[in-house]
NURODO-414126 format. One line per 4 residues: their letters; for each residue x, y, z of C-alpha. Coordinates in Angstrom, 2 decimals, padded with zeros to 5 digits. Layout:
N
A = X/Y/Z  ...
***
This chain:
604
XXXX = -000.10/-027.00/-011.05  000.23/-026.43/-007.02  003.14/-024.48/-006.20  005.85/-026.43/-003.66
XXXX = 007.22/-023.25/-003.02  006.74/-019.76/-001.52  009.69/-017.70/-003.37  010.05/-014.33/-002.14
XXXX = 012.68/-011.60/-004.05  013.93/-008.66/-003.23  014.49/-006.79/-005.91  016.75/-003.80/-004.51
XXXX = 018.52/-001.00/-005.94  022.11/-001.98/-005.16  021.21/-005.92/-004.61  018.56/-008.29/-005.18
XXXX = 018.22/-011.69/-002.63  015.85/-014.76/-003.27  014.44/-016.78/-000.59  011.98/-019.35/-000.49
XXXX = 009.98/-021.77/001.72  008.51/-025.50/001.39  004.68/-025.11/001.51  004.55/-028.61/001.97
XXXX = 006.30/-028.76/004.83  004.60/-027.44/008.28  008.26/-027.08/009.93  009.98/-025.79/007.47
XXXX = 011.63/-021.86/007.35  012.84/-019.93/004.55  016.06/-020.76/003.07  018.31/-018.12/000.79
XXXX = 019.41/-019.12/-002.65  022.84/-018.90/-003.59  022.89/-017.01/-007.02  025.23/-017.80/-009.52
XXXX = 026.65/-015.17/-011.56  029.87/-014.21/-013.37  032.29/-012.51/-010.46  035.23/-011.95/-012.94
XXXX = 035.71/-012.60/-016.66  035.32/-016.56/-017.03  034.93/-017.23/-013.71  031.39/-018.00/-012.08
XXXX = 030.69/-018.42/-008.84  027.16/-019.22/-006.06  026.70/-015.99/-003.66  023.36/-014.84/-001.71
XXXX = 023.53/-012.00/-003.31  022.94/-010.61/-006.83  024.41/-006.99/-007.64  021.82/-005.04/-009.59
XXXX = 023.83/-003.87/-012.18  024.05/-004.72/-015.55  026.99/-004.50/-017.93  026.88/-004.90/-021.66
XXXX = 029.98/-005.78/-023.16  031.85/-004.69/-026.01  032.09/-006.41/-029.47  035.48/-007.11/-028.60
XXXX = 035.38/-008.82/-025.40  033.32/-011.97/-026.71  030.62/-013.87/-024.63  030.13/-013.57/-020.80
XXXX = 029.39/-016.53/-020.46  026.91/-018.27/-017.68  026.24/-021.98/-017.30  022.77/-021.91/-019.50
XXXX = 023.63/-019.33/-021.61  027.47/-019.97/-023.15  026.35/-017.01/-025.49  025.45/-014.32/-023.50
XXXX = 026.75/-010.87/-024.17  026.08/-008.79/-021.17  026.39/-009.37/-017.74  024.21/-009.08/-014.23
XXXX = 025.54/-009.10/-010.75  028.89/-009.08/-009.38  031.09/-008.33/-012.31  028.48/-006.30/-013.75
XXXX = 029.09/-003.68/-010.51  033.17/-004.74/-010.55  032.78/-003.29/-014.30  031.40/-000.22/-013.01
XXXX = 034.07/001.32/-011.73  036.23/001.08/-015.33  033.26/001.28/-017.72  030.57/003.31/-016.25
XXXX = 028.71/004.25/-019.79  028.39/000.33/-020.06  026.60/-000.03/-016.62  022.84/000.58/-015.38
XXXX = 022.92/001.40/-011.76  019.84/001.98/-009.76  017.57/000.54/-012.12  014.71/000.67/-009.34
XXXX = 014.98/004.20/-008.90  014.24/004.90/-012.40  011.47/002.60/-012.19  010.07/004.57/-009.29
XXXX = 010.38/008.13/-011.29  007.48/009.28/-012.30  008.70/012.09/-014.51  009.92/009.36/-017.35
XXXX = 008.40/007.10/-019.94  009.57/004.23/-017.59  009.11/001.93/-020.47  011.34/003.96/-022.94
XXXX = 015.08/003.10/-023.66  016.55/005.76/-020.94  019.83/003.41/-019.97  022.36/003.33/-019.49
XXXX = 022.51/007.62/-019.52  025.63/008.47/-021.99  026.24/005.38/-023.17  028.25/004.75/-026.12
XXXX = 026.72/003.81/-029.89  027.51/-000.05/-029.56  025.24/000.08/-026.51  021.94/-000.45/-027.30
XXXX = 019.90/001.42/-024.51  016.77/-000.42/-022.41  014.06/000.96/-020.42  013.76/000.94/-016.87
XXXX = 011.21/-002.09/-016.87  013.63/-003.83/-019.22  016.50/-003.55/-016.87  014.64/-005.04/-013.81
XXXX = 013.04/-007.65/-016.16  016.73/-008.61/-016.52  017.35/-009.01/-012.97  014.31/-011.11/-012.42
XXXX = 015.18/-013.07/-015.68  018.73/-013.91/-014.13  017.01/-014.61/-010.49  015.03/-017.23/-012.41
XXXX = 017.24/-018.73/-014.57  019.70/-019.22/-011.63  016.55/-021.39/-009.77  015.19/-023.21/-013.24
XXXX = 019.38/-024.05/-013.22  019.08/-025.99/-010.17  015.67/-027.79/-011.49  017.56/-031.18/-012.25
XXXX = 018.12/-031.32/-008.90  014.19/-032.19/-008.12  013.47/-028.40/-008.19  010.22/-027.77/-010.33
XXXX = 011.01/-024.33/-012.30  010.44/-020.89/-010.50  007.22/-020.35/-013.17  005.68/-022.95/-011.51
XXXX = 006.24/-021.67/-007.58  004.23/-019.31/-005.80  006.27/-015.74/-005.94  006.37/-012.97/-003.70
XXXX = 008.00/-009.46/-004.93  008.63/-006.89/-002.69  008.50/-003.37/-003.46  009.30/-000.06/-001.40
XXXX = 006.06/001.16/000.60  006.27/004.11/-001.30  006.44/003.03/-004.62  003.94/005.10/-006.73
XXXX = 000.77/002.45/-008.43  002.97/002.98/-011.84  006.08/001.74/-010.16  004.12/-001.34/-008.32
XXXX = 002.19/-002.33/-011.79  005.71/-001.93/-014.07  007.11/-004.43/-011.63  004.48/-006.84/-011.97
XXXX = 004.74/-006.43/-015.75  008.80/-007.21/-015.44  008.16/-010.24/-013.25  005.70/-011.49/-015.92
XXXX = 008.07/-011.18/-018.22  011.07/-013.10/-016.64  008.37/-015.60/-017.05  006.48/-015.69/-012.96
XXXX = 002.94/-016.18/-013.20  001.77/-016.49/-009.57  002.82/-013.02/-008.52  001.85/-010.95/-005.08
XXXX = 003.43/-008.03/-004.32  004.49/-006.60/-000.52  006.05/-003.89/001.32  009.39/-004.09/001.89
XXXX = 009.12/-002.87/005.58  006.37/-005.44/006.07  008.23/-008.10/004.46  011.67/-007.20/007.21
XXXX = 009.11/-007.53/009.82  007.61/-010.50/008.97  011.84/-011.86/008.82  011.84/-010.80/012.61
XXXX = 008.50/-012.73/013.37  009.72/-015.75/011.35  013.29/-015.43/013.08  011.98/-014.87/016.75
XXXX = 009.08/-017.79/016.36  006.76/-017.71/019.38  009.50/-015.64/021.18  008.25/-012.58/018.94
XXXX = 005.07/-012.46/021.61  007.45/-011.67/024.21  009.28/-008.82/022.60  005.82/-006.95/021.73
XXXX = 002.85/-006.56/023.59  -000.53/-004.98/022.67  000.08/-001.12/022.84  003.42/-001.53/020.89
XXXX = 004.11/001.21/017.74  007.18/-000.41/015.81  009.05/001.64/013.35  010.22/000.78/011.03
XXXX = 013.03/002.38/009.21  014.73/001.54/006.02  017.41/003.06/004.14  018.84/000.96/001.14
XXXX = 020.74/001.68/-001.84  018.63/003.91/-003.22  015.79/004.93/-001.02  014.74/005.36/002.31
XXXX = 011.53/003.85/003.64  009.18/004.81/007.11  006.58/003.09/008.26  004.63/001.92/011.26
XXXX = 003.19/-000.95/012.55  001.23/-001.20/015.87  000.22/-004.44/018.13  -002.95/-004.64/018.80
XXXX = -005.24/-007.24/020.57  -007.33/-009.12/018.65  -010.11/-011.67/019.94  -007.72/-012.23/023.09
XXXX = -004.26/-012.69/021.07  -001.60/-010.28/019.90  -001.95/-008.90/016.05  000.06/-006.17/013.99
XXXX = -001.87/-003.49/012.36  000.14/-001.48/009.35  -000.17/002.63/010.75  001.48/004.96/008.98
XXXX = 003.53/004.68/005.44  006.28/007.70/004.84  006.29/009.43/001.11  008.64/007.94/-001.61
XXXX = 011.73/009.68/-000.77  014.80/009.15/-003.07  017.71/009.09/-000.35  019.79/006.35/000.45
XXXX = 023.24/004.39/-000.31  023.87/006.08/-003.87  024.03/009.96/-002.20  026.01/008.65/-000.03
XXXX = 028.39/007.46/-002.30  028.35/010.18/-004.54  029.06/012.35/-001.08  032.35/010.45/-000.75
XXXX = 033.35/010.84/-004.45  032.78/014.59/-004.47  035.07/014.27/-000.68  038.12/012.25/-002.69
XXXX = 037.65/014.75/-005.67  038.11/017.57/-003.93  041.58/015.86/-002.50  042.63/015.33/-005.96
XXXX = 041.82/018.88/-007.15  043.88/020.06/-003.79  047.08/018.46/-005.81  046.04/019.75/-009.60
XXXX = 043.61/017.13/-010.71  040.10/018.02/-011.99  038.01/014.89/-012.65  035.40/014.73/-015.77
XXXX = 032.15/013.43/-015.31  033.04/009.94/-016.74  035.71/009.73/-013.83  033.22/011.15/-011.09
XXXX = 030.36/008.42/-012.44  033.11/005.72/-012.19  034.65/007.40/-008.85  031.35/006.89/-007.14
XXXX = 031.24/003.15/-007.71  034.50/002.83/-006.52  033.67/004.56/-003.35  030.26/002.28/-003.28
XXXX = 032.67/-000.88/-002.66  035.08/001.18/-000.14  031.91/002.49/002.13  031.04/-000.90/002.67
XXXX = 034.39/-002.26/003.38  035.01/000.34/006.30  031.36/000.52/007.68  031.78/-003.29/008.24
XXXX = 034.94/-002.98/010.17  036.93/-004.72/007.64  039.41/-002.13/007.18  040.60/001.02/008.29
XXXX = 041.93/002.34/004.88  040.80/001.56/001.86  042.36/002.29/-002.05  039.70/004.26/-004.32
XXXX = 041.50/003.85/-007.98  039.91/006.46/-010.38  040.49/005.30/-014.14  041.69/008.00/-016.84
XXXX = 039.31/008.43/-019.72  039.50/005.84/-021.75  042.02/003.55/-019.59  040.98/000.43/-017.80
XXXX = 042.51/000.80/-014.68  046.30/000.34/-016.46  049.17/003.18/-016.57  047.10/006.56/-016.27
XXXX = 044.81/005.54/-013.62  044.42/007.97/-010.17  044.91/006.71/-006.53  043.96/008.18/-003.48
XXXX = 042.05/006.69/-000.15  039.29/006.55/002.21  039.72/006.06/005.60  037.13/004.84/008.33
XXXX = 037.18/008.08/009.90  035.83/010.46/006.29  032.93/007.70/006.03  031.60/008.03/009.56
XXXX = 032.25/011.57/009.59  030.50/012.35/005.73  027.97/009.44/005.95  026.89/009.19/009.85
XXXX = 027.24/013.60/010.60  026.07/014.25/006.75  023.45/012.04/006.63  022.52/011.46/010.00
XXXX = 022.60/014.43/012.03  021.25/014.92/015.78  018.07/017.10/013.86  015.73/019.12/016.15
XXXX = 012.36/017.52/015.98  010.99/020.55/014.55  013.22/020.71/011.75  011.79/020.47/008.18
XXXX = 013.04/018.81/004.75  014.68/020.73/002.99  013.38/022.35/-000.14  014.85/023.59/-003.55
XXXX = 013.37/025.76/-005.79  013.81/023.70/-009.15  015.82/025.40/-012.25  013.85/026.00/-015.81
XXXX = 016.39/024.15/-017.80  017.70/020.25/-016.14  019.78/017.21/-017.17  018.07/014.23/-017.31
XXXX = 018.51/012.42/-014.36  016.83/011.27/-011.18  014.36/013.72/-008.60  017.09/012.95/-005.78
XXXX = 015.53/014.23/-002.35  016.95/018.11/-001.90  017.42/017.19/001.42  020.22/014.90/002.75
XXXX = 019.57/014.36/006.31  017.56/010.57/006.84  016.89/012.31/010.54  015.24/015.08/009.33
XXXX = 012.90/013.35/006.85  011.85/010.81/010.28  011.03/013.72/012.08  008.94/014.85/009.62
XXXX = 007.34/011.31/009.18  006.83/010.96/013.12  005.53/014.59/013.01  003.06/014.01/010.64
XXXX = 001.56/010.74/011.90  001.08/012.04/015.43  -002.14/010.99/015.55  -001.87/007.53/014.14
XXXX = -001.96/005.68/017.04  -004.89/007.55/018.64  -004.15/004.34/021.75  -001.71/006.61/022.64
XXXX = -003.56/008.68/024.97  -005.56/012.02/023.97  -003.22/014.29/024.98  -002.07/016.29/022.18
XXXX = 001.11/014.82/021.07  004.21/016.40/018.64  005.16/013.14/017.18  003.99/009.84/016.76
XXXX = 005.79/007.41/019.81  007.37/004.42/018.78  008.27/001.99/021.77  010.49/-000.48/019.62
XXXX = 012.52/000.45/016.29  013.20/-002.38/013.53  016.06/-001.51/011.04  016.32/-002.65/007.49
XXXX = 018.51/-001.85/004.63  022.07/-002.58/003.79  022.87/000.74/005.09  022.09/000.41/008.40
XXXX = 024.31/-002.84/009.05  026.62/000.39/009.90  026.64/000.13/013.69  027.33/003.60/014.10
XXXX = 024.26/004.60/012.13  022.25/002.77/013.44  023.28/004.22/017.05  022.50/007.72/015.76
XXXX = 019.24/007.11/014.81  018.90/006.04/017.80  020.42/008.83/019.91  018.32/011.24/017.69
XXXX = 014.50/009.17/017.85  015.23/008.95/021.59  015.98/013.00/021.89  012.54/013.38/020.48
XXXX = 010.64/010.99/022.24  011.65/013.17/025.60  010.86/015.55/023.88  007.30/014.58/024.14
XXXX = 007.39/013.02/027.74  007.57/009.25/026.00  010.07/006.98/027.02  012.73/005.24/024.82
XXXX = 011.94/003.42/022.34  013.99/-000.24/022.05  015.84/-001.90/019.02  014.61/-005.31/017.92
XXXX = 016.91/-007.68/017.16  017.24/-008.21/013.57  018.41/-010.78/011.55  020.65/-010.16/007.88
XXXX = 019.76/-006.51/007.16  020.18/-007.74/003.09  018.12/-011.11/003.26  015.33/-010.19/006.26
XXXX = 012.89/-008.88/003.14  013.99/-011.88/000.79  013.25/-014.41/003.49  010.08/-011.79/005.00
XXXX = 008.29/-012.40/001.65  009.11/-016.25/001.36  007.15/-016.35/004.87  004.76/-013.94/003.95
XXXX = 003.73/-016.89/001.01  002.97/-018.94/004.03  000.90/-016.30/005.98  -001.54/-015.95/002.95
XXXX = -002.25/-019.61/003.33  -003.13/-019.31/006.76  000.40/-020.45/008.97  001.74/-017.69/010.25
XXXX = 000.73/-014.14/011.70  -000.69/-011.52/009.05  000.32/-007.79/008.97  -003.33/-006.35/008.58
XXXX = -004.01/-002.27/007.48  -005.67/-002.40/004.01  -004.33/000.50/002.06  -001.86/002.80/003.01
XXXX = -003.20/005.89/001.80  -006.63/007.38/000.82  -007.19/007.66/-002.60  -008.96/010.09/-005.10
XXXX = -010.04/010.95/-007.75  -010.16/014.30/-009.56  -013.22/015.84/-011.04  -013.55/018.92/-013.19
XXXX = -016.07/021.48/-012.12  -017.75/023.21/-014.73  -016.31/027.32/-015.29  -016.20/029.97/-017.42
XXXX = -013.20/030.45/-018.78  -010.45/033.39/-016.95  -007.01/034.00/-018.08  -004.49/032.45/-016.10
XXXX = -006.54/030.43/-014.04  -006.95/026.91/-014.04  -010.48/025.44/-013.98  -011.38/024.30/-010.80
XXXX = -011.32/020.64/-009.83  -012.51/018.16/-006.65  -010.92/015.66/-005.57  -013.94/012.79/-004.60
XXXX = -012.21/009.86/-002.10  -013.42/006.48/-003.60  -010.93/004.52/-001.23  -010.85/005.49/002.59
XXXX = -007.21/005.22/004.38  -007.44/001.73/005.57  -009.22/-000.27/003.10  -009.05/-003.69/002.75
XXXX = -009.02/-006.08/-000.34  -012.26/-007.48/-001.81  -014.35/-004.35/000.05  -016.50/-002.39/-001.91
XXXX = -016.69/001.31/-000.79  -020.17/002.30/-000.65  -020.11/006.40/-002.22  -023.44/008.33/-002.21
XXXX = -025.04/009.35/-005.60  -023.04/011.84/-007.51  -024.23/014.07/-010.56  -020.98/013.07/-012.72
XXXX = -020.73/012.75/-016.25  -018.24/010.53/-018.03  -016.98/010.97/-021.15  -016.16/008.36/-023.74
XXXX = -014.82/007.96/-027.08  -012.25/010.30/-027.18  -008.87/010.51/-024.93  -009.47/011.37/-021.87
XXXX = -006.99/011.83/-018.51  -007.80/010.57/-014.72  -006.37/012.17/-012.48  -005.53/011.03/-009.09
XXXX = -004.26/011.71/-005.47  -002.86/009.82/-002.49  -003.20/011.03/001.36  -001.38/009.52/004.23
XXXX = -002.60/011.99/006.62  -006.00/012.30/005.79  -008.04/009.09/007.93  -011.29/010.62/008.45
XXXX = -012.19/010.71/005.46  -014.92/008.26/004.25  -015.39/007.02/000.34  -017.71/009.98/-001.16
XXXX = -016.07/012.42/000.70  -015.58/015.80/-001.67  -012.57/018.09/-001.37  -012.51/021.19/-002.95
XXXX = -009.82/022.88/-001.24  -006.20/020.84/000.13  -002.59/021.89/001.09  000.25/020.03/-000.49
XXXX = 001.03/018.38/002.44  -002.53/016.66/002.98  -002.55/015.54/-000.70  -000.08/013.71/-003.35
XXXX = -001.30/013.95/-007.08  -000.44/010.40/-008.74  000.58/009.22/-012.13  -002.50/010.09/-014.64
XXXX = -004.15/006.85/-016.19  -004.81/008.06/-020.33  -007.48/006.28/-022.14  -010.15/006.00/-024.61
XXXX = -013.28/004.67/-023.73  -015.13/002.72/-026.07  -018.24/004.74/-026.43  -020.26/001.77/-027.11
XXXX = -022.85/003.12/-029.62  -023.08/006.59/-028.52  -021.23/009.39/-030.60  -017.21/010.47/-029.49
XXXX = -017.19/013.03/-027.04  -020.62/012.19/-025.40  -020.79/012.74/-022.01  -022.73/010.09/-019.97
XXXX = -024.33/010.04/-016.72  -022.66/007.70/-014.27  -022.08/006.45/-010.90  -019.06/005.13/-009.32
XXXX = -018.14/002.30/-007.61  -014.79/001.03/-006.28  -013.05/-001.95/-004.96  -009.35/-003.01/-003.95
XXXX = -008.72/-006.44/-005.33  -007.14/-009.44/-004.12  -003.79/-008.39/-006.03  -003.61/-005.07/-004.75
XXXX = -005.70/-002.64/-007.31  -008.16/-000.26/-007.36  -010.46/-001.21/-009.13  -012.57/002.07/-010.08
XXXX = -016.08/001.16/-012.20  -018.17/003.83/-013.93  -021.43/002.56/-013.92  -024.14/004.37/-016.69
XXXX = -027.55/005.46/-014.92  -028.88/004.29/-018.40  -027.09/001.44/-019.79  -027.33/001.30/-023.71
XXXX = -026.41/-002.91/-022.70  -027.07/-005.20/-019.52  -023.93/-004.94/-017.01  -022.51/-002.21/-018.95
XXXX = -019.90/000.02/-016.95  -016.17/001.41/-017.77  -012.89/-000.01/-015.51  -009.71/001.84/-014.39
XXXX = -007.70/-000.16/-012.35  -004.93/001.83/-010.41  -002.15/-000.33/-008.71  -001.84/000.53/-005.02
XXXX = -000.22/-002.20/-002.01  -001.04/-005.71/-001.46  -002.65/-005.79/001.70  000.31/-007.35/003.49
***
């Protein structure tokens, strides 16, 4: 069946947003769907935006129910996050983040962390398969109303550009199972840019010209996301060109609320009162709610009620406040500082023995880690001139992420980018005007389902690393030192779907029937280097090692453990893999050859 629409979702760490877009229609834009979900105990109610939380409810407190599901014993969205702050053991919280982590079975039963015995714990995948489930239940709801279900439509999921290929393919799995069928996945950065085309129509010419670098910076709930996009001149009219993609760095709205908790702990310990961890866990969602009330201006003081163990929010519970003036100051100075451009991450040496819990960035400041990002990709706009340069020169900024609707943040950024910039002898760069900083990459990816069918401007720049593979080199064996290994590029920085990289004959042997472990690597730095190319030496900052892929391959008539001489060949498909193909130089069958695919972007 033809899809009538182009449905793009967010699915973000503190919210999730669905959009979509009339394919039929050559004038129409992308509207938002108003998501209904339980706000308070019996009472259910349309908003634009879905919390991503989920509460499960106690035997005790009977159904939540939901319109289509009278039943239903756990909750998603807004009362799932109002919940938060009395029952956090009964809450999952930053879902995505765990589905990003590569240091987890992402499909075991992890959340929510401490919960109690009635709780029955889900995995990562599970809990964002909820989220989708309730995103399409709330559209298949309004199907009576000459709205073919959301199986049926053409869906576009966005996903942080630095989500690992694990984290992009355990997506795709959850959106399968919520029951979408026709799924493409995109950059979140790409998607708020293609908001700001969609938003500015032809006007967007106007605002960029050929030469342009836009950043583009994004800093949600739970991460924060750099990357670069350049206008470029194509066959006499203006095109965008994907640059430069930051690393996956775990920093965003949740540190920042857990900054404010430890800021109104402290205050209570001042006057004799030491919270536990259940209180600071529930204390941080309560500051969540309080941040965003003063950053938008709505208030200059806000309550922040801390629950005694075991209370819901009656007799024992703890008051205190948060005014305006602690969030700028912990948030925008904490967070945010003026950082010299030469200033590095910070770095922690890791401890033997950890809690379970998720690889937060060590360092705190978002300036310091876009210094770093600018630093690194100094030369990928090589239009810039061939004077050495310290950073890479963005004439025009684009912000995204819920927390940047702070003004003052926003400013700061600003005020620091700018510093560097003269720094370098560039001038300023400008702000583009932006629409809903939590709906531009709901309503970017509806569009985007029109741009793939040909009516509207595409985002080109293939993949946004370099990829490779590891091979073992053959070595005696030495005590305490690891055999060596090379790391062979089978897809060049750059590449675009449905190309097959050409890589010059290799002596490699592959073997099959017994379990064996791929390793691979990711470079955003490295663009010179062609499919074929052979690294035997790299520093850490040149090269990423990825999730391993574990398998057995079927040795097809030959004994277990045979090694077999092989060729490679690789490909990015039209859904965003790579698609890596061991081909025997003396096939036992016609067409024989052994598959890995490896998730890595949709081409945008």
């Amino acid at each position: 069946m033809t899809a009538a629409f182009s449905v793009g979702i967010d699915l973000g760490t503190t919210h999730s947003a669905l959009a979509s877009v009339s394919l039929d229609d050559e004038t129409a834009t992308s509207e938002v769907l108003r998501v209904e979900q339980l706000v308070a105990r019996g009472a259910v109610e349309a908003r634009p935006l879905l919390g991503s939380f989920l509460y499960f409810a106690h035997a005790s407190e009977g159904p939540l129910a939901l319109p289509w599901d009278e039943h239903r014993t756990f909750a998603v969205g807004a009362y799932a996050r109002e919940r938060a702050r009395e029952a956090p053991l009964r809450v999952i919280s930053s879902a995505k983040s765990w589905l990003s982590y590569a240091g987890v079975d992402r499909r075991a039963p992890l959340l929510p962390l401490g919960a109690p015995e009635d709780v029955e714990k889900i995995s990562p995948v599970e809990a964002s398969f909820r989220y989708l489930d309730h995103l399409a239940e709330a559209w298949d709801h309004g199907a009576s109303r000459g709205r073919a279900p959301l199986r049926e439509q053409s869906i576009v999921l966005t996903v942080p550009a630095s989500f690992d290929a694990a984290a992009r393919d355990l997506t795709v799995e959850a959106a399968y199972a919520a029951g979408m069928e026709d799924v493409t996945l995109l950059e979140e950065p790409q998607a708020a840019l293609y908001s700001f085309i969609e938003n500015a129509g032809d006007g967007w010419r106007k605002l960029l010209v050929a030469g342009d670098v836009v950043l583009i910076v994004d800093v949600g709930g739970g991460t924060t996301d750099l990357s670069a996009v350049e206008a470029v001149e194509v066959d006499g009219s203006l095109g965008l060109r994907r640059i430069a993609v930051g690393d996956h760095i775990l920093l965003g709205g949740d540190n920042m609320d857990l900054a404010l908790a430890h800021l109104v702990a402290s205050r209570l310990e001042e006057s004799g009162t030491t919270l536990d961890r259940f209180q600071m866990n529930a204390l941080g969602h309560a500051c969540r709610e309080a941040k965003e009330r003063l950053l938008s201006g709505s208030a200059e003081e806000v309550p922040v009620v801390v629950p005694s163990r075991g209370s819901s929010l009656v007799g024992g519970s703890l008051r205190a406040t948060l005014a305006r003036a602690d969030v700028e100051r912990v948030i925008v100075d904490g967070f945010f500082p003026l950082a010299e451009l030469a200033e590095e991450p910070a770095r922690r040496a890791r401890g033997a023995l950890t809690q379970k819990g998720l690889p937060y960035s060590p360092e705190p400041a978002v300036t310091r880690h876009l210094a770093s990002f600018l630093r690194r990709q100094a030369d990928a706009h090589v239009e810039q001139g061939t004077q050495p340069k310290k950073l890479l020169r963005p004439t025009a900024v684009l912000f995204n992420g819920g927390v940047l609707k702070a003004e003052g943040i926003r400013r700061r950024i600003v005020e620091a980018l700018d510093g560097w910039l003269r720094e370098d002898d560039a001038p300023p760069a400008r702000v583009l005007p932006g629409a809903d900083l939590d709906l531009a990459v709901a309503r970017g990816a509806a569009y985007y389902g029109l741009v793939k069918r040909g009516r509207g401007l595409r985002i080109r720049g293939g993949t946004a690393r370099a990829y490779y593979v590891g091979i073992d080199s053959p070595a005696p064996a030495v005590p305490g030192v690891a055999p060596p290994i090379t790391a062979l590029c089978v897809a060049p920085f750059g590449m675009e779907e449905g190309v097959a990289a050409t890589m010059p004959p290799h002596e490699l042997g592959l073997v099959v029937g017994e379990a064996v472990r791929f390793r691979f690597f990711g470079s955003s730095v490295r663009r010179g280097d062609l499919a074929g190319t052979e690294l035997e030496r790299w520093s850490a900052t040149e090269l990423e090692e990825l999730s391993p892929i574990e398998v057995t391959l079927p040795s097809e008539g030959r004994e277990s453990g045979d090694i077999v001489p092989v060729r490679l060949e690789s490909q990015v498909t039209a859904v965003g893999t790579l698609l890596l193909e061991a081909v025997p130089l003396n096939p036992h069958a016609p067409d024989e050859r052994w598959k890995i695919e490896l998730g890595v972007r949709d081409p945008g």
